[in-house]
Residue, then its C-alpha position, 0 to 999 in steps of 0.5 A: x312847491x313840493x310834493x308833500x303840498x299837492x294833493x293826490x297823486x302819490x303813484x305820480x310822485x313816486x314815479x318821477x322820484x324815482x326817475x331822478x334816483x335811477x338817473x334816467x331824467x328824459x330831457x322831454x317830459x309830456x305831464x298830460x293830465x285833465x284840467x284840475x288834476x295837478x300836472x302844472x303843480x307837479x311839474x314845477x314840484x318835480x323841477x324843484x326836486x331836481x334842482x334843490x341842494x339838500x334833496x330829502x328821500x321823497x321830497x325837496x328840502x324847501x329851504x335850500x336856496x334853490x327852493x326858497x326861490x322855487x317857492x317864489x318861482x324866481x329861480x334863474x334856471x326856471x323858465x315858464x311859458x304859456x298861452x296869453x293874450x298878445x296886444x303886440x306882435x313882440x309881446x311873450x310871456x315875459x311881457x306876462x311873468x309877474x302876472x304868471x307868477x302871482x296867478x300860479x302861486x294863488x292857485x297852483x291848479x289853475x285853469x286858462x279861465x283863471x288865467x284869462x280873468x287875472x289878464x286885460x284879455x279883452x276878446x284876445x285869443x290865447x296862443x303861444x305866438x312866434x315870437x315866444x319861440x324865438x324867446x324860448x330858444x333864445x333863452x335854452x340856448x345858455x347854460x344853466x346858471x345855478x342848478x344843475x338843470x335848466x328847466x323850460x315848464x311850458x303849459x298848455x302846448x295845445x295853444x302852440x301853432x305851426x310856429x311850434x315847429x321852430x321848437x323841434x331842433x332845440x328839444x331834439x337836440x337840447x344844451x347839456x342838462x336842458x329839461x323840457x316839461x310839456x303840461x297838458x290836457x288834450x293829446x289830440x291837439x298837440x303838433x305831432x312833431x312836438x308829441x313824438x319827442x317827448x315822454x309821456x307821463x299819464x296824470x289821472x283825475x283825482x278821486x272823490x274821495x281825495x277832494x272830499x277829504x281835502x275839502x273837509x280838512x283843509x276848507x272845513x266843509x261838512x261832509x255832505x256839502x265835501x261829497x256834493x262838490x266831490x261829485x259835482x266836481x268830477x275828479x276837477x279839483x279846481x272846479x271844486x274849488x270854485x264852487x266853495x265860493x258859491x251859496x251853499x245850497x244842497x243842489x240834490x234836495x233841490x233837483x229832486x223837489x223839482x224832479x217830483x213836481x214834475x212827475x206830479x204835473x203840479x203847475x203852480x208849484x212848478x211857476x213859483x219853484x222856476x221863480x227861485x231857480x231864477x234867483x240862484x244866479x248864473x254860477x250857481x244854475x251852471x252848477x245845479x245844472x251840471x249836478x243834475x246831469x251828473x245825477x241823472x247819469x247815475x240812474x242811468x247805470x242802475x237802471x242799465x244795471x251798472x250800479x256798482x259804478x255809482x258813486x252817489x253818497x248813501x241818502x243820494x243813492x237811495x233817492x236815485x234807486x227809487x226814482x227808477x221806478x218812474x224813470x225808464x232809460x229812454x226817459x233818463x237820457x232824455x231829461x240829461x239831454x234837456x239839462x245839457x242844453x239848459x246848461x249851454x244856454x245858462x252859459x250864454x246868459x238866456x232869461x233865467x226865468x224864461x228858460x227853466x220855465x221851458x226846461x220844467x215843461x219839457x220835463x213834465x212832458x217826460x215824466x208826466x205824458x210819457x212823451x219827449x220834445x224832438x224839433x216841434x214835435x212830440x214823440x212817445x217814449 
């Protein structure tokens, strides 16, 4: 994997070049970055930099012998570990490795659910058990076999436990030219003993415009339907991702369609309308909901008088400002709140027909009566 083939991110790539071209290389790196934003692709392109024969100014060769095998992540200096979903008490992740390697390189921007579904996961917790310590120090105990580095990738080191502590002397007090690679989401989450050690490499949410452009190039979506995802998206390339394997509905026509029928309190409209929200399908109602959050955050900030943090695409904007004039800020943080919780429920598979029937009611009790649901009651806005 090289740089030139991960999206975005051209502070971070400069940055890690240089730390190979000034020689300072911490053997303990922490790449923590939001899901979707590439830290897992960027570490296993920094390990192939590193390791590659025929080192270009600004990237790997990609056709040394070292990253032919990078490129198939068989490289005998490249270990990976990562959370699975043990049946055993011996399993670690080489029990998982052809797996791994087959889900990585479909998509290098993978996320614990994609992880989770290319397993037999059953309802197996995922977590880096001890007896993948005892693998990982078992295996950095030897020298390097080909490349000058010897590299562990260790994703999502949230999922390491106590048993992580196993791990302190051996990242401490590494064998010569041993490179550590931490690739994370949450710093909070991570032991304490093992984040003091390492150095942190701050890996940002891609822009809108980064994976609108992607989009229009590469899967060649039309402009609108690339800024819809963008936004929808929220800088998480692989839910951008996903979503081009939904129906393609212009979910912003729909929320507003539905938004003006609540306003106007049009009863028969509004049971036909939750008839064909029924009828998205769950991925597709989780993403209409998820854009009608984000959107109603949108008005928020004009309202709140923040409109220069908008970024709505140009017709979306305009319909936004105008639904100001009927929504007050009280109104819009609660019609969010509402679909925050139509959300959760979508996840957990309520009647789809039952729930956006309560959830069109609840909105014209706030735009059409002024009044918001709290508990069994009704208080005015």
């Amino acid at each position: 994997m090289q740089f030139s083939t991960i999206i975005g991110q051209y502070d971070v790539k400069q940055r890690l070049i240089n730390t190979v071209k000034d020689n300072r290389v911490s053997h303990a790196q922490l790449f923590l970055g939001p899901e979707g934003s590439g830290s897992l692709a960027l570490a296993v392109a920094y390990a192939q930099f590193l390791s590659c024969e025929d080192r270009k100014a600004d990237d790997s060769c990609g056709i040394c012998s070292s990253c032919r095998k990078y490129e198939k992540l068989v490289h005998p200096d490249l270990h990976f570990s990562y959370p699975f979903f043990a049946k055993h008490k011996d399993d670690n992740a080489l029990t998982f490795i052809e797996e791994w390697r087959d889900a990585l390189l479909k998509n290098p921007y993978l996320s614990l659910d994609i992880w989770r579904n290319s397993l037999d996961a059953e309802n197996k917790q995922a977590n880096i058990n001890i007896a993948e310590c005892h693998q990982i120090i078992k295996k950095l105990s030897l020298k390097p076999f080909e490349s000058p580095y010897k590299i562990l990738i260790l994703w999502l080191p949230e999922y390491l436990d106590k048993e992580g502590n196993a791990l302190l002397k051996i990242i401490e007090e590494p064998q010569p030219n041993t490179l550590f690679l931490l690739v994370a989401q949450n710093q909070d989450q991570i032991l304490n003993t093992i984040l003091s050690r390492t150095q942190l490499v701050k890996i940002p949410a891609l822009s809108d415009t980064v994976i609108k452009q992607y989009l229009i190039d590469e899967h060649h979506q039309t402009e609108h339907a690339a800024d819809e995802i963008a936004f929808l998206s929220n800088g998480n390339l692989t839910e951008a991702l996903a979503m081009l394997g939904e129906d393609d509905n212009s979910y912003h026509d729909i929320l507003i369609k539905w938004l003006r029928m609540c306003f106007s309190n049009k009863g028969t409209e509004v049971m036909n309308f939750v008839d064909v929200l029924a009828k998205m399908g769950r991925e597709n109602q989780k993403n209409f909901m998820r854009y009608g959050i984000s959107y109603i955050r949108e008005i928020c900030m004009i309202i709140a008088g923040a409109g220069e943090l908008v970024h709505l695409p140009a017709s979306e904007l305009d319909t936004a400002q105008k639904m100001t004039k009927v929504m007050t800020l009280a109104s819009a943080e609660a019609i969010s709140d509402i679909f925050e919780k139509a959300h959760y429920h979508v996840e957990r598979n309520a009647n789809p027909k039952i729930l956006f029937l309560d959830v069109s009611l609840q909105i014209i009790s706030v735009l059409h009566f002024k009044i918001v649901p709290q508990g069994n009651q009704y208080i005015p806005i």
